[in-house]
N, C-alpha and C positions, 0 to 999 in steps of 0.2 A: 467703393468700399463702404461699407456699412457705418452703422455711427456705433453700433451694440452688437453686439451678438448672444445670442440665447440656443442652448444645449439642451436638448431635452435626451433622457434615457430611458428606455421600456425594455420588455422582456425582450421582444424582438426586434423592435422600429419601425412596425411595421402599423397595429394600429393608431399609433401617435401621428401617423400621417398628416391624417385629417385634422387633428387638433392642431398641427402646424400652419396647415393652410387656413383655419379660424385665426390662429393666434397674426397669418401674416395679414390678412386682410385688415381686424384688428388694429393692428399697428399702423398699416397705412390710413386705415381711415381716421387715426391719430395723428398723422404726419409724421410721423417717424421710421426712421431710415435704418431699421432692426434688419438681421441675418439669424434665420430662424430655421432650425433643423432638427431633425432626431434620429439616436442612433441605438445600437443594439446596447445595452449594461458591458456586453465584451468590450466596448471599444473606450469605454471610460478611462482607461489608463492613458489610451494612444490618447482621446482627448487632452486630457490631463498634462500631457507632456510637449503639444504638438505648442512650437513656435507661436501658433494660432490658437491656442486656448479661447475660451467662450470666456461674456462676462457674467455669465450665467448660466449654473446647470440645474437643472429641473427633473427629478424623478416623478416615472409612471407611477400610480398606486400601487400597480400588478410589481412593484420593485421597493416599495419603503420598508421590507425589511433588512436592506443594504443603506439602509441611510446612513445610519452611525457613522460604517468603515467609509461610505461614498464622502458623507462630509470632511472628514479626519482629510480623507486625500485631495478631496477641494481646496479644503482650509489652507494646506501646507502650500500650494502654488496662488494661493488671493482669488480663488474664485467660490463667491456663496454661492449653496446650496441648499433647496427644498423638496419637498415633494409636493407634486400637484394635488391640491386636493380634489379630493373625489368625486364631489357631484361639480365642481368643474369641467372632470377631466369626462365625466359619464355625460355630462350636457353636450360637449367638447367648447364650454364657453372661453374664445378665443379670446376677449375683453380681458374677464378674468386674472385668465392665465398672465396674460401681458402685465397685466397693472400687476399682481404678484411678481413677476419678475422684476420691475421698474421698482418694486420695495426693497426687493434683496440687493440689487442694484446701488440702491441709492441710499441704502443701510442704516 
């Protein structure tokens, strides 16, 4: 079992792929024991709700005009939420993305 896990959300979940596998290698080449995914903006709620909530959820670019309502419904069950920024997410800088995480995280 992981020690973190990280949620990331895009239009589809489909080009965050690769920013995932940045963000995991990233992490291991940090030592750290992160569970690192992404999923469709549809599934935020199931997210949200699931037993297994992330400790962190990450919006796409292609998605921060849902940020307000996505953070309001983060907020409500304890898990912060940003949006990736952009020439992060356009480099696909996995480092990054991680250390932003480890900030919302670590609050």
């Amino acid at each position: 079992m992981a020690d973190k896990v990280i949620a990331l959300a895009c239009a589809a979940g489909m080009s965050t792929s690769l920013l995932v596998t940045k963000m995991q290698q990233a992490a291991q080449e940090a030592g750290k024991d992160y569970e690192i995914y992404a999923k469709s903006v549809a599934e935020i709620d199931n997210m949200l709700s699931s037993s297994e909530k992330p400790d962190v959820l990450l919006l796409g670019p292609q998605v921060a005009y849902m940020k307000n309502e996505v953070i309001k419904k983060a907020a409500a069950v304890g898990v912060p939420c940003d949006v990736i920024k952009m020439q992060d997410y356009g480099m696909m800088n996995g480092k990054n993305v991680v250390a932003a995480a480890d900030a919302l995280m670590n609050g």
